[in-house]
C-alpha positions as CSV (number, residue, x, y, z in Angstrom):
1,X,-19.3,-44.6,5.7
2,X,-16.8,-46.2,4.4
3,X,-13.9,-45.2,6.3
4,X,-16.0,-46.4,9.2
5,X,-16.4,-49.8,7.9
6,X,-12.7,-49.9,7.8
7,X,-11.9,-48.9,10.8
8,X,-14.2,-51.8,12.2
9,X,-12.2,-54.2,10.0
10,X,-9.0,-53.2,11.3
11,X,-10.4,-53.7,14.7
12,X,-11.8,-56.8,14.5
13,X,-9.0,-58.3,12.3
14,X,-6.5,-56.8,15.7
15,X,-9.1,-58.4,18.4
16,X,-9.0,-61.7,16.2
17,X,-5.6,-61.7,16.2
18,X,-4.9,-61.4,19.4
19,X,-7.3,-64.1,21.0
20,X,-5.7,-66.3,18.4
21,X,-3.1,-66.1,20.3
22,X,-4.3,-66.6,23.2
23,X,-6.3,-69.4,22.3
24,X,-2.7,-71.0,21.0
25,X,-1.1,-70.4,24.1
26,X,-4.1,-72.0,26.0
27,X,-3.8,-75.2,24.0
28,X,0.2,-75.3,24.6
29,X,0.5,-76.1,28.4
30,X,-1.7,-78.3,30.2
31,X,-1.8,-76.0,32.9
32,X,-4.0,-74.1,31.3
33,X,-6.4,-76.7,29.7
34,X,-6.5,-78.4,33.1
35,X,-7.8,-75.6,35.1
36,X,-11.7,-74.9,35.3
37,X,-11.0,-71.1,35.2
38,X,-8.5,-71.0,32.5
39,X,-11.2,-73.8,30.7
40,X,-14.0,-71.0,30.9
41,X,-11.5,-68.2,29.9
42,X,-10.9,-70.1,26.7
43,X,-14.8,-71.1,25.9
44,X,-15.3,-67.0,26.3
45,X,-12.4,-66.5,23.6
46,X,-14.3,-69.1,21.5
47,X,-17.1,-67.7,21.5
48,X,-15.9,-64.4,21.0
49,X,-14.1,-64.5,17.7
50,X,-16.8,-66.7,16.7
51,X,-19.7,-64.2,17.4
52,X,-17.0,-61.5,16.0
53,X,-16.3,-63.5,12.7
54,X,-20.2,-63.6,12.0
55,X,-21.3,-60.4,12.6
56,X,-18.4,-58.9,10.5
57,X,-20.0,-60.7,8.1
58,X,-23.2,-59.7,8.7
59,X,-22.1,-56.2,8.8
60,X,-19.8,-56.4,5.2
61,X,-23.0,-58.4,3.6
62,X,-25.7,-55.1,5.1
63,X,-22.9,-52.8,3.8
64,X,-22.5,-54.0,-0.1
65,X,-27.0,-54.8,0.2
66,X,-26.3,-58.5,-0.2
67,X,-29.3,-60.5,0.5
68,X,-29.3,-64.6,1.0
69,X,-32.1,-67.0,1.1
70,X,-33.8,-66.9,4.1
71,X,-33.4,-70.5,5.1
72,X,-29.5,-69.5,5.4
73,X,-29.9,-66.6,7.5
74,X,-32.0,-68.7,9.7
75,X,-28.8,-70.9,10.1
76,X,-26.7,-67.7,10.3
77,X,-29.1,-66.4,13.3
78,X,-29.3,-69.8,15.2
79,X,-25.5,-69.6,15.9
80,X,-25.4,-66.5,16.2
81,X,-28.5,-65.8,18.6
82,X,-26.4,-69.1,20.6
83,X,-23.1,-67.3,20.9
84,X,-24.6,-64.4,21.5
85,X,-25.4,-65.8,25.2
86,X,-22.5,-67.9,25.7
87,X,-20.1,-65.1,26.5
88,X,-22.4,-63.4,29.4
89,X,-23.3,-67.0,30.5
90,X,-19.6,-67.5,30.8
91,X,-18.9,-64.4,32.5
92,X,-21.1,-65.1,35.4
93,X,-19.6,-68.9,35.3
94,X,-16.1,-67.3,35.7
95,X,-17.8,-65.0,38.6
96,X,-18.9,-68.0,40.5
97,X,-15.6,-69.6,40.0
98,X,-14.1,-66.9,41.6
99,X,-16.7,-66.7,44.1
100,X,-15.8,-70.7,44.8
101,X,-11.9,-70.3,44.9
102,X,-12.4,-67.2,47.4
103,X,-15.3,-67.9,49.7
104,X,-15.4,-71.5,50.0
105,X,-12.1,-72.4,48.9
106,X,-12.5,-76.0,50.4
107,X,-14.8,-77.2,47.6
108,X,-13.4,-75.5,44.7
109,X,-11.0,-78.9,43.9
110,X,-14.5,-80.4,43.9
111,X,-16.9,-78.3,42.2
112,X,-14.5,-76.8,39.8
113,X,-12.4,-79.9,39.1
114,X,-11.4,-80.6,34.9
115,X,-13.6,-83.8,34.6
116,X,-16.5,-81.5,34.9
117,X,-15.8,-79.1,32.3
118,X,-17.6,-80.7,29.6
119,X,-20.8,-80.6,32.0
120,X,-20.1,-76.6,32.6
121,X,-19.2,-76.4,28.8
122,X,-22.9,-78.0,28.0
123,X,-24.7,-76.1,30.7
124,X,-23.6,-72.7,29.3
125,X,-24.9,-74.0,25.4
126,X,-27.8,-75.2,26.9
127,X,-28.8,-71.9,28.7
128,X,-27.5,-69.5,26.0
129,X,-29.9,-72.1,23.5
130,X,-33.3,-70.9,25.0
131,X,-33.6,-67.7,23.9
132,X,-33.1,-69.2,20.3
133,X,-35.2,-71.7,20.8
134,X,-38.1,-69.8,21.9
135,X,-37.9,-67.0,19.4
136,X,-37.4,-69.6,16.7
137,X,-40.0,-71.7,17.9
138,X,-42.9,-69.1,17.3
139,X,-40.9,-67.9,13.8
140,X,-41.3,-71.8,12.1
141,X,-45.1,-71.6,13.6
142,X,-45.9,-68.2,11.6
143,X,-43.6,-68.1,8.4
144,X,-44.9,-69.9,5.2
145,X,-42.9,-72.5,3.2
146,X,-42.2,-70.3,0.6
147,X,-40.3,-67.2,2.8
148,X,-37.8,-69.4,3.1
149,X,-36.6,-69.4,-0.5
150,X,-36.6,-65.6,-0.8
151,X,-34.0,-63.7,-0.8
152,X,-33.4,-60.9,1.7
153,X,-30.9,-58.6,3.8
154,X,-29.9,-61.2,6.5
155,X,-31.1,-59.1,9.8
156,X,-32.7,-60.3,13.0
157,X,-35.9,-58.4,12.2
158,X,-36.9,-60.5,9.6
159,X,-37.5,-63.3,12.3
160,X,-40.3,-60.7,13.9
161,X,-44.0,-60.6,12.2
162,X,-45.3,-58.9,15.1
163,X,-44.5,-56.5,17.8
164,X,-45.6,-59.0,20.7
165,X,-42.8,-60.6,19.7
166,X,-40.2,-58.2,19.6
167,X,-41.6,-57.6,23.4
168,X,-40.6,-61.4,24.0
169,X,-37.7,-61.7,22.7
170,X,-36.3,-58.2,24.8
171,X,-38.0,-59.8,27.9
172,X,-36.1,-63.1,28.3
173,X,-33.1,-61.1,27.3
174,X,-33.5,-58.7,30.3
175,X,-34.8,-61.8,32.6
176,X,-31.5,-63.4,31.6
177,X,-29.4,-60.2,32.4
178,X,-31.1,-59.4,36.2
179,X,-30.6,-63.3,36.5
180,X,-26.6,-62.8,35.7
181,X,-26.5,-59.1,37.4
182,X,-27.7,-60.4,40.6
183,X,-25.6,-63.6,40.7
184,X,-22.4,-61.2,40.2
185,X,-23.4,-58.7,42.3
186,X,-23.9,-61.3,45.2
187,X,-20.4,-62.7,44.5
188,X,-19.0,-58.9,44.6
189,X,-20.5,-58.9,48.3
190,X,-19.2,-62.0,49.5
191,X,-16.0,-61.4,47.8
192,X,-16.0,-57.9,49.5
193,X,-16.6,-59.4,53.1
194,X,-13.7,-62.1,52.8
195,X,-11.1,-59.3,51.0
196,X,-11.8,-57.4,54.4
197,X,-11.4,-60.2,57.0
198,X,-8.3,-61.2,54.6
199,X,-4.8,-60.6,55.4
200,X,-1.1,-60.8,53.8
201,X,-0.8,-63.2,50.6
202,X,-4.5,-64.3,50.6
203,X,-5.4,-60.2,50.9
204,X,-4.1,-59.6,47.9
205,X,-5.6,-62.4,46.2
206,X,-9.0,-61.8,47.5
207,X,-8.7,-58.4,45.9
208,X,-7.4,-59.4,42.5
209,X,-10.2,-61.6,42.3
210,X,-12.4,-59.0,43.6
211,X,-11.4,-56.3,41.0
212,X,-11.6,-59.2,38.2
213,X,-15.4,-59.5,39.5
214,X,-16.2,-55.8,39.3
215,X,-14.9,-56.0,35.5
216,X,-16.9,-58.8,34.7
217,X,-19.8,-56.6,35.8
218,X,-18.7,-53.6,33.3
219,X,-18.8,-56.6,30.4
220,X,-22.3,-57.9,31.5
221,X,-23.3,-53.8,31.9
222,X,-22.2,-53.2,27.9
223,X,-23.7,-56.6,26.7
224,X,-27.1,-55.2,28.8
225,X,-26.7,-52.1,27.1
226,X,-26.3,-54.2,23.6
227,X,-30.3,-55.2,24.8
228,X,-31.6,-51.5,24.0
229,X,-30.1,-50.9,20.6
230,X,-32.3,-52.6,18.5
231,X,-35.1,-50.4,20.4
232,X,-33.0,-47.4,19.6
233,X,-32.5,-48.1,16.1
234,X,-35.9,-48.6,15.3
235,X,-37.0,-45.1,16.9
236,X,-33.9,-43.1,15.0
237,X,-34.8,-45.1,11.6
238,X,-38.4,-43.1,11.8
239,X,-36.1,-40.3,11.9
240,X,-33.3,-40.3,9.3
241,X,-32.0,-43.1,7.4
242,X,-28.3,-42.2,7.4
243,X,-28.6,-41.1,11.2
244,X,-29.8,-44.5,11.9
245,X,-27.0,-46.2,9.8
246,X,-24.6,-44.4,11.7
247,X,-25.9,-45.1,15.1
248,X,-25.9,-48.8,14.7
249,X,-22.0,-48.5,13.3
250,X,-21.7,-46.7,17.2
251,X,-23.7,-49.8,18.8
252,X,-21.3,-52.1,17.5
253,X,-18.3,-50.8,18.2
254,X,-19.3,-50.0,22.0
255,X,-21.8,-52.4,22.7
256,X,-20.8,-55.3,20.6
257,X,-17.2,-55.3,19.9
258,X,-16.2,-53.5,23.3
259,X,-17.5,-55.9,25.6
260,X,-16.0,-59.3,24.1
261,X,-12.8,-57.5,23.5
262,X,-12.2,-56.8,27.5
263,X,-11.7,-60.9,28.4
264,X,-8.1,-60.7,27.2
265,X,-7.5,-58.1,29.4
266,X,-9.4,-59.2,32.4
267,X,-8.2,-63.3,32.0
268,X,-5.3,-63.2,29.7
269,X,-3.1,-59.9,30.4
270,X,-3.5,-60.0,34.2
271,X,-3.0,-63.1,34.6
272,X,1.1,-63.3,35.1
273,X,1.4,-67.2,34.3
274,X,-0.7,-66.5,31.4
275,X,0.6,-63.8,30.1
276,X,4.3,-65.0,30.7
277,X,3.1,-68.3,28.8
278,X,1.9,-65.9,25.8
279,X,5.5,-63.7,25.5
280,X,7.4,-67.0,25.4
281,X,4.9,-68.6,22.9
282,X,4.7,-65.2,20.9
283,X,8.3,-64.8,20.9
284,X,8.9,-68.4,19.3
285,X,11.0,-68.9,23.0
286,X,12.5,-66.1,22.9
287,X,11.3,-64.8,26.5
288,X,13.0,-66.5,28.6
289,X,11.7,-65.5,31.9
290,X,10.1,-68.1,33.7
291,X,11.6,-70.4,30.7
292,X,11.1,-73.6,32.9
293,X,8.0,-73.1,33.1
294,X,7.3,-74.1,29.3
């Protein structure tokens, strides 16, 4: 168990490492910072290594048996339950984007222009917060003063007294999810209709965009999947103890760690100006392709 622990260490020190860098290159050229789509690119990164830094925790403190006050984890869980949202939220804000810049190209200055990224930025909070709130909301109204001074593993099943609400919480999750799988599918059709009437340069841009689309539907497919683990946890921990540790190591790593390690290969890597941006930046100005650029 162990070595597995490890090996989750070593991947989520690589992932942090790289969107570091990405986030670095995003903050050097104003390009970047300036462009609704690169904007949302780097609010997914954000929320990313912060969700990524939290649950390694999480995972570290479960591994050694370290228990907190409950009052803390109930801090720990707000962000984390937040965050947890924001990168599916912003996947399908990124799909519309796309679906704007493609299909109705003539408004996307308009609708996707920087002075309204702080509005996108506070929509996507304030959609990922309900969840939370909910869930929260009904915890405050049944927990007793003193649970929150005891000390306990810091999991999100403390937070359920009763199985209604476990039934609650998965429901807005998956109300959330067909919400966000619809909205991308419907930009996947649209998309599809205007790559096919498209020709020359803007051909091969539709499809790019297209293809960027259908991997943003894999991410939201393995953040849907990330719904069911919980319910398959709980029906392997009646089984064997050791069986259920190791199954939840297997969700993390697929359905956790693989889905919000994808969005610097989908934004960052295929993006030419971005990635050309990150050798130079990377290489302390040593690439010097595209140099005037920087």
């Amino acid at each position: 168990m162990l070595g597995v622990v490890i090996i989750v260490q070593l991947l989520i020190s690589m992932f942090l490492c790289i969107n570091f860098l990405l986030i670095t290159t995003f903050f050097m050229k104003d390009i970047f910072y300036t462009t609704m789509r690169y904007i949302l690119f780097a609010i997914a990164l954000l929320s990313d290594s912060l969700f990524l830094l939290i649950t390694n925790v999480l995972l570290i403190l479960s591994y050694f048996s370290f228990t907190i006050q409950v009052w803390l984890c109930v801090i720990i869980y707000i962000v984390l339950s937040v965050y947890t949202f924001v990168t599916p939220v912003t996947l399908t804000a990124m799909t519309l984007e796309r679906f704007v810049a493609i299909c109705v190209p003539l408004r996307h200055a308009e609708l996707c222009r920087t002075q309204r990224a702080l509005h996108f930025i506070l929509i996507i909070h304030g959609l990922s917060s309900v969840p939370c709130i909910v869930i929260l909301s009904i915890f405050f109204a049944s927990a007793i003063t003193s649970f929150y001074t005891q000390s306990r593993i810091c999991a999100v099943e403390m937070f359920i007294f009763h199985r209604w609400q476990g039934h609650l919480r998965s429901a807005i999750s998956q109300l959330y999810f067909l919400i966000m799988s619809i909205t991308i599918v419907f930009s996947y059709v649209q998309i599809m209709k205007v790559a096919k009437a498209a020709s020359g340069e803007n051909k091969k841009s539709t499809w790019k965009g297209l293809s960027t689309v259908v991997l943003h539907g894999f991410q939201l497919l393995l953040c849907l999947f990330q719904l069911w683990c919980p319910f398959i946890e709980a029906a392997v921990l009646q089984i064997d103890f050791m069986l259920f540790i190791n199954v939840r190591y297997f969700n993390y790593i697929t359905f956790i760690l693989a889905p919000r390690c994808l969005s610097p290969l989908i934004y960052g890597l295929r993006d030419e100006m971005f990635v050309n941006a990150l050798k130079y930046y990377a290489l302390c100005g040593l690439y010097k392709k595209h140099s005037t650029a920087f």
